[in-house]
N, C-alpha and C positions, 0 to 999 in steps of 0.2 A: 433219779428221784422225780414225782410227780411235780410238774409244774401247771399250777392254774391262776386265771387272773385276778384273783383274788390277793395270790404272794407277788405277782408282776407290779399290781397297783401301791402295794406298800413298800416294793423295793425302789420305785418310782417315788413315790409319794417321802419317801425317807431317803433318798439319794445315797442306795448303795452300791454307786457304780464307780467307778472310776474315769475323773471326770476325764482325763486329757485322753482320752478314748472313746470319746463322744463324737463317732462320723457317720451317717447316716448314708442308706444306699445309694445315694445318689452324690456323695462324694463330699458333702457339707460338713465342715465339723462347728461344735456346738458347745456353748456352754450354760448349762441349767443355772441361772440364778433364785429364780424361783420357781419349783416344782406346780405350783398353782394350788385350787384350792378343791378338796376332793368334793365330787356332786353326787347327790343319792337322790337326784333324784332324774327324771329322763333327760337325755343328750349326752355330752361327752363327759368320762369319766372327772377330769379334771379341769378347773374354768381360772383364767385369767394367769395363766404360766407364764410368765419373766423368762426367753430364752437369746443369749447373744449369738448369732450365727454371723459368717462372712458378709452377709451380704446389710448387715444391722441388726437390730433391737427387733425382736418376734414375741407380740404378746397376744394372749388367745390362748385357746383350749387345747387339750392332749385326750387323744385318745389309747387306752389298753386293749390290747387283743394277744394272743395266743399267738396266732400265723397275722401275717401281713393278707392274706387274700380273707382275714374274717370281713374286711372291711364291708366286701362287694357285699359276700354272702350276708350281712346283716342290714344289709339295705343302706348302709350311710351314703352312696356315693348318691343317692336319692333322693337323699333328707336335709330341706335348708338349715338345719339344727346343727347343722353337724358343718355349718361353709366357716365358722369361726376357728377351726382345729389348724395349728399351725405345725403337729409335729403327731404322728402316730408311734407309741413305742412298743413292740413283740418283743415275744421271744423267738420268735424265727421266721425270715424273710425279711426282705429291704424292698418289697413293688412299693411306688409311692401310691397314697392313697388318694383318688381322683373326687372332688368335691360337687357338689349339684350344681355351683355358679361357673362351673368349668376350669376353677382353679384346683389346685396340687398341694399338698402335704408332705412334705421327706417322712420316711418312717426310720426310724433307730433301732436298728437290733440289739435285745439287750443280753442275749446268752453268753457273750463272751467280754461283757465289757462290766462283769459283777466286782467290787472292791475285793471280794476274798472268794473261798469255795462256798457253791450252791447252800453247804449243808449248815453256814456259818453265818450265809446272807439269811439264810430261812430266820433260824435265830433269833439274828438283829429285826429284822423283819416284824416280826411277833413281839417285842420287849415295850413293857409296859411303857418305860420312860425312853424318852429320845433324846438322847447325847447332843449337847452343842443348842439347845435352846436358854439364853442366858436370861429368859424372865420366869423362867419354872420353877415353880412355887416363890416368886415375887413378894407374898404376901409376908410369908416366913421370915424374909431376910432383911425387911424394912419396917414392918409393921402393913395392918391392913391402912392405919389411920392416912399415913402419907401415901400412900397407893390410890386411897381413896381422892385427896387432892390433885394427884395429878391425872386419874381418871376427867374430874371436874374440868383442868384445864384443855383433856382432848377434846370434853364433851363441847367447849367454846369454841374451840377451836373446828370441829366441825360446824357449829351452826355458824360462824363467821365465814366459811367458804361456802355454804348453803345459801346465804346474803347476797354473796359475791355474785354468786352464779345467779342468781334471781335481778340482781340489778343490774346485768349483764346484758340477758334476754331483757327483760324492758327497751333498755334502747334498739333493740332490734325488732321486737313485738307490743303489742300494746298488754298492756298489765291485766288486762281481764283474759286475754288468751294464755297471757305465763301463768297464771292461776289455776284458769281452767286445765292448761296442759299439766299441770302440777298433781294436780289433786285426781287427773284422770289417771294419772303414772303410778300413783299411791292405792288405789284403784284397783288395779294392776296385779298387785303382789308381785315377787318375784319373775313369775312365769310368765303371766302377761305384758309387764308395764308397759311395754318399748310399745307391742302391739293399743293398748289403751292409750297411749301418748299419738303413735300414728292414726287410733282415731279423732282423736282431738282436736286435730290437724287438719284430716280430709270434713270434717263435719264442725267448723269455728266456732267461739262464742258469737259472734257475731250472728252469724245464721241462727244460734238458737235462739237467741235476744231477739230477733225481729218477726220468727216465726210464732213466738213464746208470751213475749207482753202485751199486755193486758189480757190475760184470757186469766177465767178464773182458778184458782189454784189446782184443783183435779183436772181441769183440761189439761192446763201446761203439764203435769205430770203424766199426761197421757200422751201429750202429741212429745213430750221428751223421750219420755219410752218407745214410743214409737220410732223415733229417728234414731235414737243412740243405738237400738234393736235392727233396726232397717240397715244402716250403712255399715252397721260390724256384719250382716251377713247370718244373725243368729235368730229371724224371725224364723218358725216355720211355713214352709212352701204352700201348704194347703194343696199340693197337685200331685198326690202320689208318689215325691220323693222320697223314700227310704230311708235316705241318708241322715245324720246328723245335723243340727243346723250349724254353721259355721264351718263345715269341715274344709270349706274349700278353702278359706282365709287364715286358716293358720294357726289358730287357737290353741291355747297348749291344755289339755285335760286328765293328762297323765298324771296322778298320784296331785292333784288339785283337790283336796276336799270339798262335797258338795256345796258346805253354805260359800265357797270363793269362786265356785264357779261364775265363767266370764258375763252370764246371762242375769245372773242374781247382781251382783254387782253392779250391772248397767241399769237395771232396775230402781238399781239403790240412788245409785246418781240422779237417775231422774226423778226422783224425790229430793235428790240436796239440792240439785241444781234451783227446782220449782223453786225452794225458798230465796234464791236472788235475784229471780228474772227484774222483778220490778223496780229493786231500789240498785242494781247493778252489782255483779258479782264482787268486784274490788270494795267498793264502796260499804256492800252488807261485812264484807269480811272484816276492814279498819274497823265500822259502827260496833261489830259484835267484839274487837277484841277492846276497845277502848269501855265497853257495857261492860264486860267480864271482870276488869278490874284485878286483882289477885284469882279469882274463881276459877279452877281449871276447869272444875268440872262443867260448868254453864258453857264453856265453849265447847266442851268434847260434847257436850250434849246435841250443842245446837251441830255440830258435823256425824253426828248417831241420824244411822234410820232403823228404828224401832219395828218389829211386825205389828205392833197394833195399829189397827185401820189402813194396812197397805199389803198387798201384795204379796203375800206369804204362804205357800202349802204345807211348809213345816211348823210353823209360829216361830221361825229363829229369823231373828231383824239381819234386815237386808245389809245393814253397815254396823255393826259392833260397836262398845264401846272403845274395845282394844283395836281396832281399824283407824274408830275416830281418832284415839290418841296418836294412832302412828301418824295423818294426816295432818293432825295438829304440829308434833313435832317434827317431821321432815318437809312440810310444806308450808302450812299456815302462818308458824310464827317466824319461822326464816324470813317469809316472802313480807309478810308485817313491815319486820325488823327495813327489810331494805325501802320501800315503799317508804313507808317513814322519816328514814333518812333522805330519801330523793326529794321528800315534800319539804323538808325541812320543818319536821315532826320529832325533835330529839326525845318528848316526855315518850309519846308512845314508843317509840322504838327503844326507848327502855322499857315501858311496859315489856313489849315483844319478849325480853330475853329475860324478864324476870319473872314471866312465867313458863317460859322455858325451862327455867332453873325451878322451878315449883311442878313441875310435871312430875307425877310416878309415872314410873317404866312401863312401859307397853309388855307384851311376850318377849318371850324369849326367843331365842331363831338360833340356827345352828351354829351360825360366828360365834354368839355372845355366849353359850353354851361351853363353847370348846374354847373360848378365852377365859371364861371363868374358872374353869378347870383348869388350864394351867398357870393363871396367875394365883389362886387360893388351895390350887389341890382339892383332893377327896370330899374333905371337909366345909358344908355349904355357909356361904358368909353374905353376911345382910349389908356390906359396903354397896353392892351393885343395887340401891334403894332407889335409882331415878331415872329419868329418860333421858338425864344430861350425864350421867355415868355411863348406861346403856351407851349411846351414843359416842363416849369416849372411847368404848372398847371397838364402833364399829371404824372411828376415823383409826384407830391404832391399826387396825385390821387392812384397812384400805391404803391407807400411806406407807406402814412400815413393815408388817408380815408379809402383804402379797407380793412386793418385793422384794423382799428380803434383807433388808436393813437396819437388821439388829444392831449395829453402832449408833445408829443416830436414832433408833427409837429412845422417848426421853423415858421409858423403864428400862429397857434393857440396856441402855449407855447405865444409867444406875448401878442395875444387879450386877455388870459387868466389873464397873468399876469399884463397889463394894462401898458405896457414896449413898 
């Protein structure tokens, strides 16, 4: 029977193996608790895989291939994208798969380690619905209204570790650079952030504040452009290089749509930034959110770079309104909320969270997508109406699906329980 990796990644992805026969060529035996989470877009098939082996707790990426020697022939042992994979699994061959940081990967063969026959796994493999998910269709069996409530209480529940984490970094950082690294992250998108936060880093607020103030508003956006551009590597050479600009640093462009591109975006920045050189990045951020008062939209406005009068070959603005909200709500008012509490600011740092709770939803993204579907099913439902629902579906995502701990998720302990 044809085997390709397309049915390897769903037998993977759906754990039709048999687990207590999980030993890898090189002698390891293994237990999948969580399969990870599937990627469509460049790097390893699978991101953030839950796997217990002898030697401890292995979290990190999986890669699928055919034979164990695709690895070489597809360039990974080449590709820093590919040093996070802690486990490759074939259908035939156990070589371990050699990484670019000179580290190793066990690889799992999985031709004889299938739960039942080939033609059974195929099957299972392809079925609409997946056995053993106990919040599927969620909405059905409790109503959407209380589903909707406890969405609310993840969505707190993430911007309350978001706090955390921001008031964390402060005592180690100064609060204009946890910002700055913040919003550079958000920046980012998926593909870049790490990389946008390491520029953050190598290039300070600090440095841009003394290079920056007092110059008039178009300079500062020019000499920011200039450096955010310069030290990521993505100015053009002017000397007859060929190449791409960035190519040497790392940049991820694969399946990036143009307006997110890492050039446009840096662009963008140095227009946001321009607006706080003067009165200090922290400082404009508290003034704008305590100005904004209920208003969401007067802060996503003020974190929007629009194409009119800046920088644009397509006219499509350099930071969205859908970017701003996301900035707003995974950065801004988290970092608010803490800031606040540290100054011993209790009114605004309520402000902070009850505009949180007043945000509509940003886009969609392929978590919220694929949790929506299986907590509502087929049929599309207007409970997911915020950025603090949104939001619940990604802390449920992050704490209890990627690892797999449907008992203590507070829907699936629910649906489980029939409560």
């Amino acid at each position: 029977m044809e085997i390709d990796e397309r049915l390897l990644a769903r037998i993977w992805q759906r754990q039709l193996l048999a687990g207590d026969s999980l030993v890898t060529g090189s002698g390891g035996r293994l237990l999948v608790i969580y399969p990870g989470r599937e990627n469509r877009d460049s790097g390893p098939d699978f991101r953030d895989a839950v796997i217990a082996a002898s030697g401890g707790l292995l979290i990190g990426d999986v890669e699928i291939h055919l034979r164990a020697g695709d690895w070489r022939s597809h360039g990974h042992h080449c590709d820093p994208r590919y040093n996070g994979v802690i486990l490759q699994a074939v259908w035939d061959g156990e070589t371990p798969a050699g990484l670019q940081n000179g580290g190793t990967a066990p690889t799992l063969c999985l031709r004889h380690r299938l739960k039942a026959p080939l033609g059974e796994v195929r099957q299972l493999a392809f079925l609409d619905m997946v056995p053993g998910e106990p919040c599927r269709g969620a909405a059905q069996r409790f109503g959407a209204e209380k589903l909707g409530r406890l969405l609310d209480e993840a969505g707190d529940e993430r911007f309350r570790h978001k706090a955390e984490r921001f008031a964390i970094q402060m005592k180690e950082d100064t609060p204009e650079q946890v910002l700055y690294r913040g919003i550079m992250g958000a920046l980012g998108y998926t593909w870049n952030r790490e990389r946008f936060e390491e520029l953050a880093q190598r290039l300070p607020w600090a440095v841009l504040e003394c290079l920056c103030r007092g110059k008039p508003y178009l300079e500062r956006v020019r000499a920011l452009q200039s450096l955010l551009l310069g030290t990521a590597g993505l100015l053009p050479t002017g000397y007859g290089d060929d190449s791409e600009p960035g190519t040497a640093y790392g940049w991820e462009r694969f399946r990036v749509r143009p307006p997110n591109h890492p050039q446009r975006r840096l662009i963008g920045a140095a227009h946001l930034f321009a607006r706080f050189i003067e009165q200090g990045l922290v400082e404009g951020v508290m003034r704008l959110l305590s100005e904004s008062g209920s208003d969401t939209e007067r802060l996503e406005a003020s974190l929007a770079v629009s194409a009119s009068g800046v920088y644009s070959d397509d006219g499509r603005a350099l930071i969205g309104w859908g970017r701003a909200r996301e900035v707003a709500v995974n950065i801004v008012l988290p970092f608010a909320c803490a800031r606040a509490e540290g100054t011993l600011q209790p009114a605004l740092a309520e402000q902070a969270r009850s505009l949180y709770i007043r945000c509509p939803k940003p886009g969609d993204n392929e978590i919220t997508r694929r949790l929506t579907a299986l907590l509502f099913g087929n049929n599309s439902s207007r409970v997911i109406d915020s950025a603090r629902r949104q939001q619940g579906l990604l802390h449920l995502e992050k704490s209890y699906c990627a690892p797999g701990w449907c008992r203590a998720c507070p829907i699936g302990r629910r649906t489980s329980s029939g409560s």
